[in-house]
Jmol script that loads the backbone (N, CA, C; Angstrom):
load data "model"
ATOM      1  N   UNK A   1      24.035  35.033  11.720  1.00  0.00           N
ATOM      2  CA  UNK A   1      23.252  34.722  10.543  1.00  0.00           C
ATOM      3  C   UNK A   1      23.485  35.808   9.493  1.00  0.00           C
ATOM      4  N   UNK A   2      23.341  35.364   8.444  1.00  0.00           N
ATOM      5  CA  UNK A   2      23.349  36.416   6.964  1.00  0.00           C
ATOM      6  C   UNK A   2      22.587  35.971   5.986  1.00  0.00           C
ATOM      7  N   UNK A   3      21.874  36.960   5.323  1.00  0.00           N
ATOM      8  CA  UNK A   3      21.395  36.734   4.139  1.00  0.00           C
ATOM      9  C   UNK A   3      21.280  35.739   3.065  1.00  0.00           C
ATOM     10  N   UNK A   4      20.708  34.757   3.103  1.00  0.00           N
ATOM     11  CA  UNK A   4      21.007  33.520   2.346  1.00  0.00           C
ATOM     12  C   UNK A   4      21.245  33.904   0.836  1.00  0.00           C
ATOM     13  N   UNK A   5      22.407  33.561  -0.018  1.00  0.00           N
ATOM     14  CA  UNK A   5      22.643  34.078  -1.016  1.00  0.00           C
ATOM     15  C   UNK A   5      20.796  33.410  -2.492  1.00  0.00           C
ATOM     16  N   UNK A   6      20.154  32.655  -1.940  1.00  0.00           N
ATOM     17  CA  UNK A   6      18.682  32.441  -2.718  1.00  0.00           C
ATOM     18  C   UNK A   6      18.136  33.723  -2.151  1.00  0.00           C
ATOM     19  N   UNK A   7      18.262  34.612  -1.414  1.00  0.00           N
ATOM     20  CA  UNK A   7      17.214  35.417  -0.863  1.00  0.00           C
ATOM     21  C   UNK A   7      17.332  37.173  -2.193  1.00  0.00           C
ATOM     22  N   UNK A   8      16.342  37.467  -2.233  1.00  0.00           N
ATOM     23  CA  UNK A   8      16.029  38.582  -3.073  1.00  0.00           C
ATOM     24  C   UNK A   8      15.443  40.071  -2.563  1.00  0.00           C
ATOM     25  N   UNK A   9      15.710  40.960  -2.378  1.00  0.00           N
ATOM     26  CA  UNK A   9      15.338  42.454  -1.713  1.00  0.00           C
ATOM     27  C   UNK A   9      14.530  42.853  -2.907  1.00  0.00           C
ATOM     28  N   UNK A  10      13.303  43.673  -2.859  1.00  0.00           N
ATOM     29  CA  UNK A  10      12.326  44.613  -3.793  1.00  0.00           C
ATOM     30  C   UNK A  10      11.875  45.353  -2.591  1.00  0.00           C
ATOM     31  N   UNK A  11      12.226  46.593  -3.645  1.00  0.00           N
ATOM     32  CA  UNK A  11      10.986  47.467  -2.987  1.00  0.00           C
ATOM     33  C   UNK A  11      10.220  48.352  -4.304  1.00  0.00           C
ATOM     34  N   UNK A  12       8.548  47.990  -4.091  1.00  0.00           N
ATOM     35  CA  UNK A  12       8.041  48.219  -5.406  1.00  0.00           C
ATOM     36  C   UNK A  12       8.009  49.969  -5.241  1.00  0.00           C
ATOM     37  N   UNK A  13       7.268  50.218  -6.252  1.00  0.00           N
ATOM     38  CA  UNK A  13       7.020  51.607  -6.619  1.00  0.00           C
ATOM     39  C   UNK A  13       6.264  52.173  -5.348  1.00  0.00           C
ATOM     40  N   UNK A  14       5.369  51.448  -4.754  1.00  0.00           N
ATOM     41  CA  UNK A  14       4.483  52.440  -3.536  1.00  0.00           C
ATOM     42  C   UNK A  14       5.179  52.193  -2.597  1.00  0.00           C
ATOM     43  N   UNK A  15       6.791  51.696  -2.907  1.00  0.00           N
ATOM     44  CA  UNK A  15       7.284  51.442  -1.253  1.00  0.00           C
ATOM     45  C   UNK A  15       7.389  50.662  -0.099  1.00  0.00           C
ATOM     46  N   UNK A  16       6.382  49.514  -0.769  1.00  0.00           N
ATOM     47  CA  UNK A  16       6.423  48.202  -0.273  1.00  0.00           C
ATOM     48  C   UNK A  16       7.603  47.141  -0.420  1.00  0.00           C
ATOM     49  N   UNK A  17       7.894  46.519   0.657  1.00  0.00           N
ATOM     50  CA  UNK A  17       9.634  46.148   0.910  1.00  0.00           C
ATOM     51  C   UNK A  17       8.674  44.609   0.765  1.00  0.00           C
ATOM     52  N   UNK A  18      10.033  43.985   0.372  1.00  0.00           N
ATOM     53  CA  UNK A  18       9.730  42.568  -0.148  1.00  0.00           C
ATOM     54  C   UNK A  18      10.908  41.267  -0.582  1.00  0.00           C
ATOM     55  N   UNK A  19      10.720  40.189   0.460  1.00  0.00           N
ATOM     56  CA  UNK A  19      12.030  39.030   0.278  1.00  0.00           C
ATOM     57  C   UNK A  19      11.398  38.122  -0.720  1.00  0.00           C
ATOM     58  N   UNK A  20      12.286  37.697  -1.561  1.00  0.00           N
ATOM     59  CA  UNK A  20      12.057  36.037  -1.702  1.00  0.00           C
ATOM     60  C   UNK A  20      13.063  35.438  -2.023  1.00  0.00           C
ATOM     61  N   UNK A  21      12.545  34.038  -1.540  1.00  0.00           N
ATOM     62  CA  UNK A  21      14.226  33.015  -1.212  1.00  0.00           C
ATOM     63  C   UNK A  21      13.491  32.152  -2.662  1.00  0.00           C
ATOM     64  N   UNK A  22      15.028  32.039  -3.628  1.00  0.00           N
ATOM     65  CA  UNK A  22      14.111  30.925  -4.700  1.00  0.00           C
ATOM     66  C   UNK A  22      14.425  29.792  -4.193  1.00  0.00           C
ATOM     67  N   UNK A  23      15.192  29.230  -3.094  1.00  0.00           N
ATOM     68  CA  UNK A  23      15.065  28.124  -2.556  1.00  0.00           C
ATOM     69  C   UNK A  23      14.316  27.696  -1.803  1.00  0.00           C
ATOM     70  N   UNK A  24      13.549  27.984  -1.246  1.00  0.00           N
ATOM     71  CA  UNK A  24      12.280  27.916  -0.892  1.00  0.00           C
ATOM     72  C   UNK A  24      11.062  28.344  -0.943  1.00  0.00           C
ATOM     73  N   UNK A  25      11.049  29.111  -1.936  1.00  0.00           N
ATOM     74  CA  UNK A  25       9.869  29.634  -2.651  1.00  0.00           C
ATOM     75  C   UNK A  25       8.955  30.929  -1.434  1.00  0.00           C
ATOM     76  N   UNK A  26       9.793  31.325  -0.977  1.00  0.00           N
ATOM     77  CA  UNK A  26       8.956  32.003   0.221  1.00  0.00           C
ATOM     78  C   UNK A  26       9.131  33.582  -0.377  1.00  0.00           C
ATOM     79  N   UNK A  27       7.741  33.981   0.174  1.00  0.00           N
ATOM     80  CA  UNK A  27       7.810  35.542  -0.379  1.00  0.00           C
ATOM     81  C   UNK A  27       7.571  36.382   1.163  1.00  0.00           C
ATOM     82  N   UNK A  28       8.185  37.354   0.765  1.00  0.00           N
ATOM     83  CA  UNK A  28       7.615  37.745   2.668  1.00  0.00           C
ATOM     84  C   UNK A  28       7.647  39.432   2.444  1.00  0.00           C
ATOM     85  N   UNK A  29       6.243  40.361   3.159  1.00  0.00           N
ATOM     86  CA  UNK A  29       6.717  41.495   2.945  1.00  0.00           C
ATOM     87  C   UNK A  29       7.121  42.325   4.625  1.00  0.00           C
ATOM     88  N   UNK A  30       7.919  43.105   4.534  1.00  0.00           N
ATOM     89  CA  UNK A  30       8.936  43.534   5.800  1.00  0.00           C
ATOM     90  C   UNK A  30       8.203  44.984   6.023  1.00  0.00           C
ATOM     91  N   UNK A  31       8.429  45.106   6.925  1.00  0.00           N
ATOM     92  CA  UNK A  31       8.428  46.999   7.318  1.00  0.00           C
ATOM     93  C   UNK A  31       9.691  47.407   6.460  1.00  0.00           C
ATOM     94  N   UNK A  32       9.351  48.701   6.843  1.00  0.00           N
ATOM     95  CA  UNK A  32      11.235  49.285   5.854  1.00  0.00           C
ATOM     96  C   UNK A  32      11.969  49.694   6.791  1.00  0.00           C
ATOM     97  N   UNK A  33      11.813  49.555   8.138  1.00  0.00           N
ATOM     98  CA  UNK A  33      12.739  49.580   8.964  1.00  0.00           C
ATOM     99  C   UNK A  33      13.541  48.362   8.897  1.00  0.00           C
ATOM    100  N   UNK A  34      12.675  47.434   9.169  1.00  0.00           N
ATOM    101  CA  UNK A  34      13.753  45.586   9.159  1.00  0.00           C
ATOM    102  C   UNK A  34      14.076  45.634   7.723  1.00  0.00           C
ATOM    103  N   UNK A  35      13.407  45.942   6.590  1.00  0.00           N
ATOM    104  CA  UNK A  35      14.170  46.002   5.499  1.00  0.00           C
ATOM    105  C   UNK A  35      15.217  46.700   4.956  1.00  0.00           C
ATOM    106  N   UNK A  36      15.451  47.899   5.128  1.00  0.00           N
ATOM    107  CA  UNK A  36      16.480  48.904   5.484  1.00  0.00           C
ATOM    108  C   UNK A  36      17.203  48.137   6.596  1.00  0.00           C
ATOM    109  N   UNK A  37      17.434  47.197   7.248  1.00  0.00           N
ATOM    110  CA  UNK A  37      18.248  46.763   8.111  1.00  0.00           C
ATOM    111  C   UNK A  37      19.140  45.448   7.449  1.00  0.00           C
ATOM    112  N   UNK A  38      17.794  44.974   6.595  1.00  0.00           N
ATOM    113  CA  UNK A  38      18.510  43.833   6.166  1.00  0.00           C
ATOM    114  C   UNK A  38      19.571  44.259   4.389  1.00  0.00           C
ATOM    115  N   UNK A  39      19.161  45.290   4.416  1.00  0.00           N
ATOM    116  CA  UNK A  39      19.650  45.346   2.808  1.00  0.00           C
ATOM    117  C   UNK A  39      20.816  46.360   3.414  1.00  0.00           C
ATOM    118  N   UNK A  40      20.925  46.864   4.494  1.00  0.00           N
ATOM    119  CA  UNK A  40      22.416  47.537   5.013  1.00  0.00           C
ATOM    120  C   UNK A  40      23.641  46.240   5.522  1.00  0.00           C
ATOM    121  N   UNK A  41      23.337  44.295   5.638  1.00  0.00           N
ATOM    122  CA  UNK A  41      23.919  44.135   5.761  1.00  0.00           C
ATOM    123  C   UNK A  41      25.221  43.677   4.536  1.00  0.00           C
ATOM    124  N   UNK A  42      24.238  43.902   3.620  1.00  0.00           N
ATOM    125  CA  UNK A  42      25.394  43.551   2.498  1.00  0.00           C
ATOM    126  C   UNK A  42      25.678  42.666   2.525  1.00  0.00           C
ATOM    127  N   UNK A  43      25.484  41.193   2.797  1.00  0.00           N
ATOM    128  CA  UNK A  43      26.222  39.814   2.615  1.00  0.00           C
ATOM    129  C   UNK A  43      26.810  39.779   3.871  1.00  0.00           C
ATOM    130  N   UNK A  44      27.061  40.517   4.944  1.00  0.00           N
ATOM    131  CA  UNK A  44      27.478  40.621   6.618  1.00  0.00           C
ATOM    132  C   UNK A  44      26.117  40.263   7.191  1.00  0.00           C
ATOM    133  N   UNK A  45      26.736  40.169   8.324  1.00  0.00           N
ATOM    134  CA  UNK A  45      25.863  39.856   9.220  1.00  0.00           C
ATOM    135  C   UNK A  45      24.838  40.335   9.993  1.00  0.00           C
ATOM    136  N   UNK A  46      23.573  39.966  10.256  1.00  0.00           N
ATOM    137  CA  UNK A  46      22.678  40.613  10.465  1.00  0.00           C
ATOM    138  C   UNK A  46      22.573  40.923  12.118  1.00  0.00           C
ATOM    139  N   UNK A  47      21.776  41.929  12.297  1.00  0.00           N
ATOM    140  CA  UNK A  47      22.348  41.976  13.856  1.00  0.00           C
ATOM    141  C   UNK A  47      20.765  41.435  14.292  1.00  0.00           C
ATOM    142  N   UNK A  48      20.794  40.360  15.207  1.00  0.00           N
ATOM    143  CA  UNK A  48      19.579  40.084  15.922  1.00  0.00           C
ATOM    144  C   UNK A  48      18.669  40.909  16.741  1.00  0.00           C
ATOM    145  N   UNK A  49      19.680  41.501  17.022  1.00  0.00           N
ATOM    146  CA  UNK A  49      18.966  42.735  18.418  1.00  0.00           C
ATOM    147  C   UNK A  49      18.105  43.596  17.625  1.00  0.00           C
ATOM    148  N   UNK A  50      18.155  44.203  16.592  1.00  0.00           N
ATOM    149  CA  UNK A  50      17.606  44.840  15.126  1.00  0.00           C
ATOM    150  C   UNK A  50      16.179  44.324  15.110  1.00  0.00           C
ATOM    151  N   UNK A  51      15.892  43.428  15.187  1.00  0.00           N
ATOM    152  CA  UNK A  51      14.772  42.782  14.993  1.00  0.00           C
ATOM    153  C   UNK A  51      13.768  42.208  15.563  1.00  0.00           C
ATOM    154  N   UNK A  52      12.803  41.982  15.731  1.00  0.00           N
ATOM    155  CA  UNK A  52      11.915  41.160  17.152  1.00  0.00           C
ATOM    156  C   UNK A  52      12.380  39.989  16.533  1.00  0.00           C
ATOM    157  N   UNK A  53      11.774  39.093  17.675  1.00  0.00           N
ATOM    158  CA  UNK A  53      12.151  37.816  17.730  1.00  0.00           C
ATOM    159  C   UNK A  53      11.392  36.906  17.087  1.00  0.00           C
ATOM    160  N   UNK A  54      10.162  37.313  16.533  1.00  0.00           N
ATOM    161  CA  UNK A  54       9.062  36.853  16.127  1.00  0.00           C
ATOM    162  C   UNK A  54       9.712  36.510  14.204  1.00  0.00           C
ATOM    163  N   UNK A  55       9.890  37.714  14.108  1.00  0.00           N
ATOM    164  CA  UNK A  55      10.588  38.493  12.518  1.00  0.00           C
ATOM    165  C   UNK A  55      11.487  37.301  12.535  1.00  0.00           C
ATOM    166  N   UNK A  56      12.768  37.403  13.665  1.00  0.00           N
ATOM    167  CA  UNK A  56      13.809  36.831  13.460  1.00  0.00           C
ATOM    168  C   UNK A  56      13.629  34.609  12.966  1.00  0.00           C
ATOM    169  N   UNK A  57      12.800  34.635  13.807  1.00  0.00           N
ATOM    170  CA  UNK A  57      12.849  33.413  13.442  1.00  0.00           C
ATOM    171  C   UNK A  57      11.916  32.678  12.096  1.00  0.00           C
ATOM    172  N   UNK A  58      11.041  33.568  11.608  1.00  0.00           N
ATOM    173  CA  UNK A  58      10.203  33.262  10.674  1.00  0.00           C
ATOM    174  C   UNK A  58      11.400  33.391   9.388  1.00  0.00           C
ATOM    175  N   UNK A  59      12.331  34.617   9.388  1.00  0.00           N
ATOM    176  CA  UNK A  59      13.402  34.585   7.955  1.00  0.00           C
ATOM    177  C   UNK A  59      14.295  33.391   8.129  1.00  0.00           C
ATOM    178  N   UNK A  60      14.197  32.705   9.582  1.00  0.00           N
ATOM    179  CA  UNK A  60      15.360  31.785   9.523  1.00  0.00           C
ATOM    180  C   UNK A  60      14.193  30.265   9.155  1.00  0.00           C
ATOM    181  N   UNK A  61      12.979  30.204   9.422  1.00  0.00           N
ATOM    182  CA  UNK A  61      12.193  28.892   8.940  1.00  0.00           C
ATOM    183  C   UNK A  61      12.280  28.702   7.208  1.00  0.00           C
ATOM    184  N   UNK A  62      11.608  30.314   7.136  1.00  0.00           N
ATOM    185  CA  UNK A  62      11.761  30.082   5.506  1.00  0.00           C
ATOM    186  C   UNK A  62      12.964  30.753   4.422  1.00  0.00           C
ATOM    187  N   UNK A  63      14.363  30.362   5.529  1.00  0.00           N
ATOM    188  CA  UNK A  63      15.555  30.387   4.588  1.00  0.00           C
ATOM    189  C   UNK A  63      15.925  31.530   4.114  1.00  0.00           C
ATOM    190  N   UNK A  64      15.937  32.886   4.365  1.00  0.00           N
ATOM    191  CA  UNK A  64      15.793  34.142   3.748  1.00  0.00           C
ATOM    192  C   UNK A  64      16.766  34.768   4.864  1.00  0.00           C
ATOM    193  N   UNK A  65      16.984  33.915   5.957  1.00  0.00           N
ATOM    194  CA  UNK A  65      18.085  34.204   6.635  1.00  0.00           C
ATOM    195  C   UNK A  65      18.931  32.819   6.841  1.00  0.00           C
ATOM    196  N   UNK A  66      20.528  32.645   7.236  1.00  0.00           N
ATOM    197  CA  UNK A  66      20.786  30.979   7.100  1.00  0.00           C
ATOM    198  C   UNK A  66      22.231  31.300   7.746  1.00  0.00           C
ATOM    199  N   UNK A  67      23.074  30.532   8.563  1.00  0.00           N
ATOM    200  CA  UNK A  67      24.302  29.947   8.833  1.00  0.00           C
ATOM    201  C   UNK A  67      25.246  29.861   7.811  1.00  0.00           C
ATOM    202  N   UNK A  68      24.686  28.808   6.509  1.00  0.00           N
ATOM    203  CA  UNK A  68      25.218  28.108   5.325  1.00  0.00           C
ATOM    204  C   UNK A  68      24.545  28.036   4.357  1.00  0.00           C
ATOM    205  N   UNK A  69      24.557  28.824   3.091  1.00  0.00           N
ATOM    206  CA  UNK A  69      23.894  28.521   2.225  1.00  0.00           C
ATOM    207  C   UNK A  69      24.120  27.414   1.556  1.00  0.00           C
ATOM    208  N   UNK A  70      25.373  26.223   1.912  1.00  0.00           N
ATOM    209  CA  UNK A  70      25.592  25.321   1.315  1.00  0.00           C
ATOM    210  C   UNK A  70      24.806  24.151   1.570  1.00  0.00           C
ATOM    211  N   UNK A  71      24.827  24.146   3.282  1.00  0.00           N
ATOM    212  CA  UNK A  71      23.348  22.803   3.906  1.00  0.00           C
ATOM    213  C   UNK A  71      21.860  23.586   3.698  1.00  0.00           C
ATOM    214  N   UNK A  72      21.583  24.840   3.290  1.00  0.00           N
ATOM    215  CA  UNK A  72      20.288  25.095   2.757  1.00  0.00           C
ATOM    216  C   UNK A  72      20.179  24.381   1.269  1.00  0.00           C
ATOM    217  N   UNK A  73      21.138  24.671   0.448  1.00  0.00           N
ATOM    218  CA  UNK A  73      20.931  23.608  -0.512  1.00  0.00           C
ATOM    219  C   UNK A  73      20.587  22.304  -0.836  1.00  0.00           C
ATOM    220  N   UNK A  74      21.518  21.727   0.047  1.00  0.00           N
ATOM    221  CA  UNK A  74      21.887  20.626  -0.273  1.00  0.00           C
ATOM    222  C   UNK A  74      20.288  19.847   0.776  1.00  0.00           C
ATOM    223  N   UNK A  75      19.874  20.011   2.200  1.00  0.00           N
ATOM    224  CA  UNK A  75      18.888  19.802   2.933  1.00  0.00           C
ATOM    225  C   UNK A  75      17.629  19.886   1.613  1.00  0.00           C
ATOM    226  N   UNK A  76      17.490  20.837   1.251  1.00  0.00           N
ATOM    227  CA  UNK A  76      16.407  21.018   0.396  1.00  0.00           C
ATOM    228  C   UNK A  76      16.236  19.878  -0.853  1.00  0.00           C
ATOM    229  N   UNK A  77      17.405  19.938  -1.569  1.00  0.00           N
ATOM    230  CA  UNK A  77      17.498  18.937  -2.697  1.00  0.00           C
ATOM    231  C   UNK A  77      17.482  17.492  -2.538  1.00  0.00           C
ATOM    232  N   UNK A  78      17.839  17.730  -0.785  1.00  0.00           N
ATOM    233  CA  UNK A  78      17.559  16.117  -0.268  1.00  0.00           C
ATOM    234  C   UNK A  78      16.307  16.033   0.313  1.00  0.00           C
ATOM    235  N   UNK A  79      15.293  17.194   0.361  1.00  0.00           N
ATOM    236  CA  UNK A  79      13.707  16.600   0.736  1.00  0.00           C
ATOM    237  C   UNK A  79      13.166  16.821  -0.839  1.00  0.00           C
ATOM    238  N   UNK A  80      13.630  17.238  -1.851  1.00  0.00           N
ATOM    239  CA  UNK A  80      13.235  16.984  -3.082  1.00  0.00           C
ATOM    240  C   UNK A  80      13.185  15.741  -3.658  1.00  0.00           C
ATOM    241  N   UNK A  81      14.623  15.043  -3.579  1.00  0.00           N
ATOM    242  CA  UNK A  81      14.736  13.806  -3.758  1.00  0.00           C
ATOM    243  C   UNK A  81      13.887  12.633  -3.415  1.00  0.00           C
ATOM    244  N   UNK A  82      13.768  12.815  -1.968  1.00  0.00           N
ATOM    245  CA  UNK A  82      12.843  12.030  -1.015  1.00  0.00           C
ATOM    246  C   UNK A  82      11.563  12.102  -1.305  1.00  0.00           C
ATOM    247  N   UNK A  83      11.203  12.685  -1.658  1.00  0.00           N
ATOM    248  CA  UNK A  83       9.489  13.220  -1.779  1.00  0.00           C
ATOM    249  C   UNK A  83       9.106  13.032  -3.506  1.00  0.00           C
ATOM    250  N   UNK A  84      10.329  12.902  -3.949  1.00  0.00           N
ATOM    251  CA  UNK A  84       9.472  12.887  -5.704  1.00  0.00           C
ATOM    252  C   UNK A  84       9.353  14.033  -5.980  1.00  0.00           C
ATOM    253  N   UNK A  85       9.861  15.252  -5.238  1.00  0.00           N
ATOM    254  CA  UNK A  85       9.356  16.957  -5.607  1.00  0.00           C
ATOM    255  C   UNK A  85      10.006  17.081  -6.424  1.00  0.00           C
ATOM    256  N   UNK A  86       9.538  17.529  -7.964  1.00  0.00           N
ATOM    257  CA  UNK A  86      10.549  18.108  -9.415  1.00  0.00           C
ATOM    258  C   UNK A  86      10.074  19.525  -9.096  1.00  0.00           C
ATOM    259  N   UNK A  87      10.769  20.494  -9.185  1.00  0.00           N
ATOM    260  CA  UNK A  87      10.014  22.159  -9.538  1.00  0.00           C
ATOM    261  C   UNK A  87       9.152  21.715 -10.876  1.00  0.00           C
ATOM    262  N   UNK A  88       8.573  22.534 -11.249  1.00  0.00           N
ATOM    263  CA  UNK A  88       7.364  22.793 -12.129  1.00  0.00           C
ATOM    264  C   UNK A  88       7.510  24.392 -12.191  1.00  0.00           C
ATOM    265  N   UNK A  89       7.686  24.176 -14.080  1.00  0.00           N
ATOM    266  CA  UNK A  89       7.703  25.655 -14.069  1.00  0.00           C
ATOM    267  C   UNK A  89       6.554  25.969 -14.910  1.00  0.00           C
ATOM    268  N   UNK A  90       5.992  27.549 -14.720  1.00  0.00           N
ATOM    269  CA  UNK A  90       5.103  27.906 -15.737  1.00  0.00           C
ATOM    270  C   UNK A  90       5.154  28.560 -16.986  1.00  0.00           C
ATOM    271  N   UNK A  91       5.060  28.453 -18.243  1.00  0.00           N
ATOM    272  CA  UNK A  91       5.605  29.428 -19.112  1.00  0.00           C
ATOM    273  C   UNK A  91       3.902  29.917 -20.218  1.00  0.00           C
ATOM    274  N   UNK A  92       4.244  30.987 -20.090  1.00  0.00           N
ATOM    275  CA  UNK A  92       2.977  31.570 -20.691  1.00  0.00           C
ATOM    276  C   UNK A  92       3.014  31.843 -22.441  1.00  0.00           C
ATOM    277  N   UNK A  93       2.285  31.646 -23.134  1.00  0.00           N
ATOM    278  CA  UNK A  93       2.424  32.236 -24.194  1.00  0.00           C
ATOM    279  C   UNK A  93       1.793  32.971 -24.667  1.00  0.00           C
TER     280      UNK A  93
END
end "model"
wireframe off; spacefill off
backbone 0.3
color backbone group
């Protein structure tokens, strides 16, 4: 598995580590050990053993880890389709 190219690394000012996938809208915040793990793979591969198993499978439900970022796309845009889901955006003035 690797880094789904929708997925996003922050780490704010107090040090708090932080994903989000814009393909699935998921925000998630990490220890900075698994985060420091995941931002050392660079677009490589992530090592499973690195991680509990708990961690591991929650980045792979909500897409922030993936096989293919091409069937994460395309899966998604096809339960968009199906469902009537348009994004909705907010713009402030």
């Amino acid at each position: 598995m690797k880094v789904s190219r929708y997925t996003f690394l922050y780490k704010s000012r107090s040090d708090r580590c932080y994903l989000y996938n814009t393909l699935s809208n998921a925000l998630m915040q990490l220890d900075s050990k698994a985060f420091e793990h995941i931002l050392s793979a660079n677009g490589g591969e992530i090592l499973k053993q690195e991680l509990d198993d708990e961690l591991w499978a929650e980045l792979a439900k909500r897409k922030f880890i993936t096989e293919n970022d091409k069937d994460d796309y395309f899966s998604t845009q096809n339960l968009l389709e199906r469902h009537d889901l348009t994004p909705v955006g907010v713009t402030c003035w």
